[in-house]
matplotlib code that plots the C-alpha trace (Angstrom):
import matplotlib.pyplot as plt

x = [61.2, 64.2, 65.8, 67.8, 65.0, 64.4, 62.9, 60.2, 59.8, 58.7, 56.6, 54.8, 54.5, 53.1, 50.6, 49.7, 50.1, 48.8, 48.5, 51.4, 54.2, 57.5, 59.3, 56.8, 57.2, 59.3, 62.3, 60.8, 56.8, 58.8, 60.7, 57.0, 55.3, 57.8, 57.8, 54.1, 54.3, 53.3, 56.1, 58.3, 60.6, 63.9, 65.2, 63.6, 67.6, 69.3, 67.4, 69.5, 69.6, 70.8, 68.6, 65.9, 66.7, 67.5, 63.5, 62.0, 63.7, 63.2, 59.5, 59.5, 60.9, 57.5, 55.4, 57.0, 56.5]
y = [-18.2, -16.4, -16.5, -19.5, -21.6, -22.6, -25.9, -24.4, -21.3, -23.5, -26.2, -22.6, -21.3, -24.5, -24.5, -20.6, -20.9, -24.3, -24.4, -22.0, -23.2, -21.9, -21.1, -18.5, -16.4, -13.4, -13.0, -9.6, -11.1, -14.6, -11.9, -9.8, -13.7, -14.8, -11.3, -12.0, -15.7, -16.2, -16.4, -14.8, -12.7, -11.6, -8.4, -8.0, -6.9, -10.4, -11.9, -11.8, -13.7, -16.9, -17.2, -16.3, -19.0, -22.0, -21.3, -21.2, -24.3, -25.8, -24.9, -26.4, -30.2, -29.4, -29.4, -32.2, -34.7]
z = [-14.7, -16.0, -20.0, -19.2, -18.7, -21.8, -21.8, -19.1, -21.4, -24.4, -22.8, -21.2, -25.1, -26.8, -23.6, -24.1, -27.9, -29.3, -32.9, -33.8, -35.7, -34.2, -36.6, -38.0, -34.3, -35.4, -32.3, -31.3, -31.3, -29.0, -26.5, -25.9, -25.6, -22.9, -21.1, -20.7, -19.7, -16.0, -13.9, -15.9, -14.1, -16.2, -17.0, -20.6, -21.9, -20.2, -23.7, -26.9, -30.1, -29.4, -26.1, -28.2, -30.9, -28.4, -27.2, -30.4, -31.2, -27.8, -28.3, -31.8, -30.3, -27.6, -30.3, -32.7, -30.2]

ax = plt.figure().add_subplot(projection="3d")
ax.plot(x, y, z, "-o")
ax.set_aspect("equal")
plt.show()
């Protein structure tokens, strides 16, 4: 699993994490929980903001349905 997977990334953290809400995951806290996801295998400096946001927000449509 690399950054760009996003959709795979979120369905992983509503799996890993059930019960959070999203939006309270500081960006720094969401880049250490997708580092530790298994499978994950991306350079930790390939993430940046906007990566960051479309998987918290990716993540937040997982759990909204």
């Amino acid at each position: 699993m690399k950054w760009t997977d996003v959709g795979e990334i979120a369905i992983a953290l509503a799996e890993r994490h059930p019960g959070v809400d999203p939006l309270s995951v500081r960006f720094t806290e969401l880049h250490g929980w997708v580092r530790a996801l298994p499978g994950f295998d991306d350079a930790p400096e390939r993430s940046n903001e906007k990566i960051l946001e479309a998987i918290q927000m990716s993540w937040l449509d997982e759990v909204e349905d």
